[in-house]
N, C-alpha and C positions, 0 to 999 in steps of 0.2 A: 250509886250514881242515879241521876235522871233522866230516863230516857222522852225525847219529844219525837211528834210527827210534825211535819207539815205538808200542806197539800195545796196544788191551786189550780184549778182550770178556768179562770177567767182574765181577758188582759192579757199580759207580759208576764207568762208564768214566772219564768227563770230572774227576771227585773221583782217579781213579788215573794220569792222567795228570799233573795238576797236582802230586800228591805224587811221581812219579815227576821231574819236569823241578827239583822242589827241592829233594830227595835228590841229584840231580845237580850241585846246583851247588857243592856240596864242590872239585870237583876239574874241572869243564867251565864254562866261561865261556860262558855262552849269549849270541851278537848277534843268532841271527835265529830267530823261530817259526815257521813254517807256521800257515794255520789247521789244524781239525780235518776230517779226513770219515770218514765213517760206508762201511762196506764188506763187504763179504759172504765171509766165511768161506772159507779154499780148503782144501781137504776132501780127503781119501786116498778110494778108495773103500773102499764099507761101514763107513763111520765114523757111528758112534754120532746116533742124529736129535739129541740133545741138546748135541753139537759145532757143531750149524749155529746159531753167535749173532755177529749181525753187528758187528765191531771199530769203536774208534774208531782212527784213524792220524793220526800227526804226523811233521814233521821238525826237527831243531834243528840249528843251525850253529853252531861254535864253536870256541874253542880248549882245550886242556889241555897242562897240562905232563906226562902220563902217557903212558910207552910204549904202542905200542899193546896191545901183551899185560897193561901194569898195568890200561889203561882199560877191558881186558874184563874183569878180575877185580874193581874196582868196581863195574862194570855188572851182574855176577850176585851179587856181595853184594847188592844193590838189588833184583833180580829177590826173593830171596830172601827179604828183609827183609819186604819186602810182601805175601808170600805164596805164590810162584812152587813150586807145587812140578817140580823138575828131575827128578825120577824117574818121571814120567809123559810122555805121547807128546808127542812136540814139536807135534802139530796138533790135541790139546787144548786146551779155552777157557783161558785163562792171565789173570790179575788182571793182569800186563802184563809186554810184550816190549820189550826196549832190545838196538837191532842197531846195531853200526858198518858204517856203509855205506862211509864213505871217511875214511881219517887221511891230509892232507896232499900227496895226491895218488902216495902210495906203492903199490907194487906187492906187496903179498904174500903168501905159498903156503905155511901150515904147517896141522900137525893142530888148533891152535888156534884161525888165525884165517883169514881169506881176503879180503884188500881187493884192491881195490874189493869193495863184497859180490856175490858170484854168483848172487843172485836179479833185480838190478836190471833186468836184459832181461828176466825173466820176467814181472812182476810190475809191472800197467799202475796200478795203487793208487798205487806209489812211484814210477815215472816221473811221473804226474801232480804228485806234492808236491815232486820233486826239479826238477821244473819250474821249480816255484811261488819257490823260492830260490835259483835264479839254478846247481842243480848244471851241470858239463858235460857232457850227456847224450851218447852216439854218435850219431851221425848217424842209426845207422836205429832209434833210439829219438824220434826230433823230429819225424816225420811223425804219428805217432798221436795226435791232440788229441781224439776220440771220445770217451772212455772219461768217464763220470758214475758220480759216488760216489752212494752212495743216501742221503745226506744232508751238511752242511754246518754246523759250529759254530765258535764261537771261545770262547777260555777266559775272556777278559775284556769286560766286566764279569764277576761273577757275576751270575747270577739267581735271583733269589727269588720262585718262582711261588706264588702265593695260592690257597687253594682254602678259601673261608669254609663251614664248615658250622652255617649259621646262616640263622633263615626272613628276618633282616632287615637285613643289610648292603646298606649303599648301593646297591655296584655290581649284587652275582650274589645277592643274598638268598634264598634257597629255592631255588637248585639245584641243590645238593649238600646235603640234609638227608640224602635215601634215602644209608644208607652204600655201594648198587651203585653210585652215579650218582656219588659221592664218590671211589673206588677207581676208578673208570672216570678219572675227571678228573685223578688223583695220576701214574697212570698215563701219561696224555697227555702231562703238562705236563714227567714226569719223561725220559719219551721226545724231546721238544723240544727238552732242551738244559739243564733247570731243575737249580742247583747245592743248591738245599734246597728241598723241595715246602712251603711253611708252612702247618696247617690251624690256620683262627682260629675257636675255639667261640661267641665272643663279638661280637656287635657293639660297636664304640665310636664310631659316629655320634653325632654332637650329639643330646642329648635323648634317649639309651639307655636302656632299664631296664634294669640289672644283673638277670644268674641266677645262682644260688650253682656254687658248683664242683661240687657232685654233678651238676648237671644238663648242667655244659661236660664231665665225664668221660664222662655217658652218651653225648652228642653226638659225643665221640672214640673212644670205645672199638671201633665196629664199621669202622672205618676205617683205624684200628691196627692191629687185627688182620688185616683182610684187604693189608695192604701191608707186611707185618714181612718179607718181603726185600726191600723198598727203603730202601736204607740213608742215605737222607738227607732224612729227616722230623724237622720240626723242627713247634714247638707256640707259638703267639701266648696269653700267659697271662701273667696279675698274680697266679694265685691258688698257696699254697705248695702246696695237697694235688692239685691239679693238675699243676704241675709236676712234682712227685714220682711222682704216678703216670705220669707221662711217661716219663720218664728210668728210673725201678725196675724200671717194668711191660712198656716196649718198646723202650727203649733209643734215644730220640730222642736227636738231637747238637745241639739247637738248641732255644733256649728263647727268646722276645720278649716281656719284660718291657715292656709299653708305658707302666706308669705309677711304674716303681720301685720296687714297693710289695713285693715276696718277700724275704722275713726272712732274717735271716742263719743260720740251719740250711738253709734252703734254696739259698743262695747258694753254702756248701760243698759241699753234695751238687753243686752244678752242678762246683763247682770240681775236685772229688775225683775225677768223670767224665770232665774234659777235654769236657766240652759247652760251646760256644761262645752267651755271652746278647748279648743286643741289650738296651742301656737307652738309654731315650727321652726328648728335653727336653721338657718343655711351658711353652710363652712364649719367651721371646727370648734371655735370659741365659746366655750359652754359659760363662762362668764357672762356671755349675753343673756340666759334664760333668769339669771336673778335678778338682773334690771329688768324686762317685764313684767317678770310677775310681781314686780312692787308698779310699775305700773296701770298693770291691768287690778292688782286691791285697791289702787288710790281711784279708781274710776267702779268702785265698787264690788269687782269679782269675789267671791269666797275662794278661798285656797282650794276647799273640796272640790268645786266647778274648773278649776284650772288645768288641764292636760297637757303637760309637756312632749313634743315630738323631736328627737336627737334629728330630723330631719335627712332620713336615709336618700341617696341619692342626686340633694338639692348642693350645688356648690363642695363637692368634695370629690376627690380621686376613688377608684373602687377599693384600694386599699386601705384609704381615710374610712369607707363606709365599713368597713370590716372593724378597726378601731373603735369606730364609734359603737357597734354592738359590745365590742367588749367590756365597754365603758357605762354599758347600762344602769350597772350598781352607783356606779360616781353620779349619777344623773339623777338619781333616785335619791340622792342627799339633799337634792334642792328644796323639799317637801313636798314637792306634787303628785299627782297618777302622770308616771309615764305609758304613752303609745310609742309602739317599734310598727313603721310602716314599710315595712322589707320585701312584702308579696312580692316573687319573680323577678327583681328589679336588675339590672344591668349589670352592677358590680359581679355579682355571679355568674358571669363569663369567668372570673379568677379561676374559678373551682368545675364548673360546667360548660357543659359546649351544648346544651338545651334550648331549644329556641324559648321565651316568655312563657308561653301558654304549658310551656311541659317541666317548668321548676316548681312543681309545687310539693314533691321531695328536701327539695334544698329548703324550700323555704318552710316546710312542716321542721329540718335539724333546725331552725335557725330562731323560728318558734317556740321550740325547746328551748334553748340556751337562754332563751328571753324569758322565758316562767323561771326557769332555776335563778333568773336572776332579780327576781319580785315584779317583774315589767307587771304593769296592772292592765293595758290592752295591748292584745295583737289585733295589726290591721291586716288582712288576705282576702282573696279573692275564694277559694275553695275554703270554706266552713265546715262543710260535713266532713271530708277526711279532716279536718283539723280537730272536730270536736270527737271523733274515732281516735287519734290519736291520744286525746288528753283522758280519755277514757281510760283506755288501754295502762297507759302512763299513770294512773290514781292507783289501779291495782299495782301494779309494779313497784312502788314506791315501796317498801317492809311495812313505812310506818302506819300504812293507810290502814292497814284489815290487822295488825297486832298492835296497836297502840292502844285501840280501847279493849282489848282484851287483856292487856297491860295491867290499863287504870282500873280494871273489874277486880282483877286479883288482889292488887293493892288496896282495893276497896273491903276484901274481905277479910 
């Protein structure tokens, strides 16, 4: 088997990893992931205070039909492509690192390449993950089990952390109006593991009164701005000059159409951007989401950019919302990435007597039940217990930590 690294501390770690493992799969056949951990910088001395940003690492097992010298010249087309620049210091922040640790269990010594890789005994980050996947460590690398990453992610689900800056939503209504306390929370959730931070201007609780768009732009604008290097804000909007000033103004990659309602000049602009919308059902009729999304292709969208929401909540009894989770699988025949946006929501009086702000139990089972059923994003408002949870849940699985130890054996 072949074992890879990858590494990123620049940007959208977690966002660069994932585009780095599917750029890979051109020519590597991935069977095993590692989770993610978070790790602290190793450093030359007198290296720049601006070098010290702590990396996300991973390990992937696999196989390829590529020499090993063709699979490093793939590997730095990739470094490249994504933004790698090669002419600066190797212990520079890098947008991401893909290292061949081992091809095959071969031995070799050129100015190219060096397998097994020659860092693996230095470097207690990668003994941890090479662990984790069943590698065959030396002997006086298996005594050291000590060693704690300064965090813990996995890549799936995604997450989509909510941060409403609005005085009246359900759950968090008036906590993030001040745009410091807003940027503070974008902040947090995006450090937690959150794959799109979404700020909602708007309530859409039962019995809302609508605000016109000027007044959800003013709501966004101080929040935008202060988080315009966080590269993965995304905006909950039905309104077209909204959107547009999203997308024009600060270059969001994520737009959540909740009620379908943005015309088709704004559809394109989405489409023309390669920004990813989320359109949402309301009522039961799941017949309706394959008339849109021939819609929304005939006005240009890619399939991949299309995110369908079974629309928890909007037009249906709490019963029907319960159905409709069940039904996730059927939903996911339509060819799209489903989101399940079930955070705290009302229907869970069925089951609880928790007021909003204290279901985030219910809604971590419920979150569950939505990965076991391929959902591709969960929308919540608590990220960190949720990415604790899927942590937890990756070891648990049998197949995680004995599948490549599986494929190793069968390998030999």
């Amino acid at each position: 088997m072949i074992f890879l690294s990858l590494g990123s501390n620049l940007g959208n770690r977690l966002k660069n990893i994932r585009k780095a493992i599917d750029e890979l799969s051109a020519f590597f056949d991935c069977k095993v992931t590692s989770h993610l951990i978070e790790t602290e910088a190793i450093l030359p001395e007198n290296a720049p205070s601006d070098w010290n940003v702590p990396y996300l690492n991973a390990v992937l097992v696999g196989d390829s039909y590529c020499s090993p010298f063709e699979l490093l010249s793939k590997i730095k087309s990739i470094e490249k492509k994504m933004g790698r620049d090669i002419d600066i210091s190797d212990w520079s922040p890098r947008v991401i690192d893909i290292d061949i640790i081992s091809y095959y269990n071969q031995s070799i010594n050129s100015d190219r390449v060096v397998l097994p890789h020659k860092e693996i005994e230095h470097r207690e980050f990668l003994q941890y993950l090479l662990r984790e996947v069943g590698y065959p460590l030396q002997s006086n690398m298996l005594g050291n089990t000590s060693y704690k990453p300064l965090n813990h992610f996995v890549l799936d689900p995604k997450i989509v952390g909510i941060v409403n800056v609005t005085p009246d939503s359900f759950s968090d209504g008036g906590q993030y109006m001040d745009a410091d306390k807003a940027e503070a929370q974008v902040r947090k959730i995006y450090a937690e593991g959150a794959h799109i931070v979404e700020l909602g201007p708007q309530t859409t609780k039962p019995g809302y009164v609508e605000i016109p768009p000027s007044e959800e732009i003013d709501r966004l604008s101080g929040v935008l701005e202060r988080c315009s290097d966080i590269n993965c804000i995304g905006v909950d909007t039905y309104f077209d000059d909204v959107a547009r000033f999203a997308i024009e103004k600060h270059n969001v990659r994520w737009i959540n159409d909740q009620n379908a309602a943005l015309n088709q000049d704004t559809i394109k602009l989405i489409a023309d951007n390669n920004v990813k919308l989320v359109t949402m059902l309301h009522g039961m009729d799941m017949s309706w989401f394959s008339g849109r999304i021939k819609v929304l292709i005939h006005l240009g969208m890619q399939l991949k950019n299309i995110i369908i929401d079974p629309g928890i909540g909007f037009g249906k009894t709490k019963y029907q919302n319960i159905e409709m989770i069940q039904n996730c699988r059927r939903i996911k025949e339509m060819g799209c990435e489903v989101l399940l946006g079930h955070s705290r929501k009302s229907f869970m009086e069925v089951f609880s007597n928790f007021p909003p702000s204290q279901r985030d139990i219910e809604t971590l089972a419920i979150s569950s039940f939505a990965d076991d059923a391929d959902v591709e994003y969960i929308r919540i408002h608590n990220v960190q217990d949720h990415m604790r949870f899927f942590v937890a849940k990756y070891f648990m699985n049998q197949d995680c930590i004995t599948k490549a130890t599986h494929i190793l054996k069968e390998a030999c």
